[in-house]
C-alpha positions in Angstrom: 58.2 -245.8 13.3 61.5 -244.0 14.7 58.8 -242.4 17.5 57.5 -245.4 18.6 60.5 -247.3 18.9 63.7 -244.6 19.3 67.0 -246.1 18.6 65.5 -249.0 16.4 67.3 -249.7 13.2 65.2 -250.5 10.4 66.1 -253.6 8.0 64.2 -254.7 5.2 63.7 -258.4 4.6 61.9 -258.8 0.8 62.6 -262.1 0.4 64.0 -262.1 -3.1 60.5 -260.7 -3.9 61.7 -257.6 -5.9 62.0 -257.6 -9.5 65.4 -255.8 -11.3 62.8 -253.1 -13.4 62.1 -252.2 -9.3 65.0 -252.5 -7.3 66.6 -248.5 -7.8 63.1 -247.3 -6.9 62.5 -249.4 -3.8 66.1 -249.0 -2.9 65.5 -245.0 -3.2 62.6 -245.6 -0.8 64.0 -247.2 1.5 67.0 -244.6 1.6 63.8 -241.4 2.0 63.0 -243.8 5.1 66.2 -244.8 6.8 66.5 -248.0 6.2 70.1 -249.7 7.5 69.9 -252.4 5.1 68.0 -254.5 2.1 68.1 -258.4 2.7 67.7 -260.5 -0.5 66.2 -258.1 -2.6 66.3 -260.6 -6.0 66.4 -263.9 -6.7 69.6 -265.9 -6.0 70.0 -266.9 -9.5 69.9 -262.4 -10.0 72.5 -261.5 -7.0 75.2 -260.4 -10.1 72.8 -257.2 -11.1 73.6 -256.1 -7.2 77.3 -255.4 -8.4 76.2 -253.2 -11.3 73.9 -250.9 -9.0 74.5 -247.7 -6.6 74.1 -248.8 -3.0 72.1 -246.3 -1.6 71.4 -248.4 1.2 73.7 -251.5 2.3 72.2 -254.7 0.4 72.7 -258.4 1.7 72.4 -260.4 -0.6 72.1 -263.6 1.3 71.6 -264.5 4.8 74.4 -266.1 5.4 76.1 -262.8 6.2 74.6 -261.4 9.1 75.7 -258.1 11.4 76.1 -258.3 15.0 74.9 -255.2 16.8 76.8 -252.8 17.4 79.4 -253.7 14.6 80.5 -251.7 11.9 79.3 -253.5 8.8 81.7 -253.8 5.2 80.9 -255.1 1.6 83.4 -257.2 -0.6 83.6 -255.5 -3.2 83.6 -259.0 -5.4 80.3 -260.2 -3.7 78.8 -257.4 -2.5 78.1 -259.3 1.0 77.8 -258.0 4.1 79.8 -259.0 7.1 79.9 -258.1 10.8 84.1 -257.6 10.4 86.2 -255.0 8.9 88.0 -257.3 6.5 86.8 -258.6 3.3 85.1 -261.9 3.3 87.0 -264.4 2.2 
């Protein structure tokens, strides 16, 4: 992928598709790969079990937290959401 399309960053999108028993593994996986980010990895209702795991690879848990490009992402460390600023979101 990086040779087809150099400078491309690579975000994952799975919908809340993945299951808790799965998450570490995929998450490792998409570390081996490069990927920048996870979006919605669980359910909604399952977004608390994403402040009890390692972050191998930045996770947003929602889309209502986007980043802009070229900005340095951050994570509140009470939601675990991303955000295009360097302060916590409120």
């Amino acid at each position: 992928m990086c040779a087809a399309a150099p400078g491309s960053t690579l975000i994952v999108d799975a919908n809340e598709a993945w299951q808790q028993a799965d998450l570490e593994r995929y998450l490792e996986a998409c570390a081996e790969v490069g990927v920048a980010l996870v979006e919605q990895p669980l359910p909604a209702a399952k977004d608390a079990i994403l402040a009890k795991i390692q972050h191998i690879v930045p996770i947003a848990p929602t889309k209502a937290f986007m980043i802009a490009p070229g900005s340095k992402p951050c994570v509140n460390a009470t939601t675990q959401s991303m955000s295009n600023s360097t302060k916590p979101v409120a």
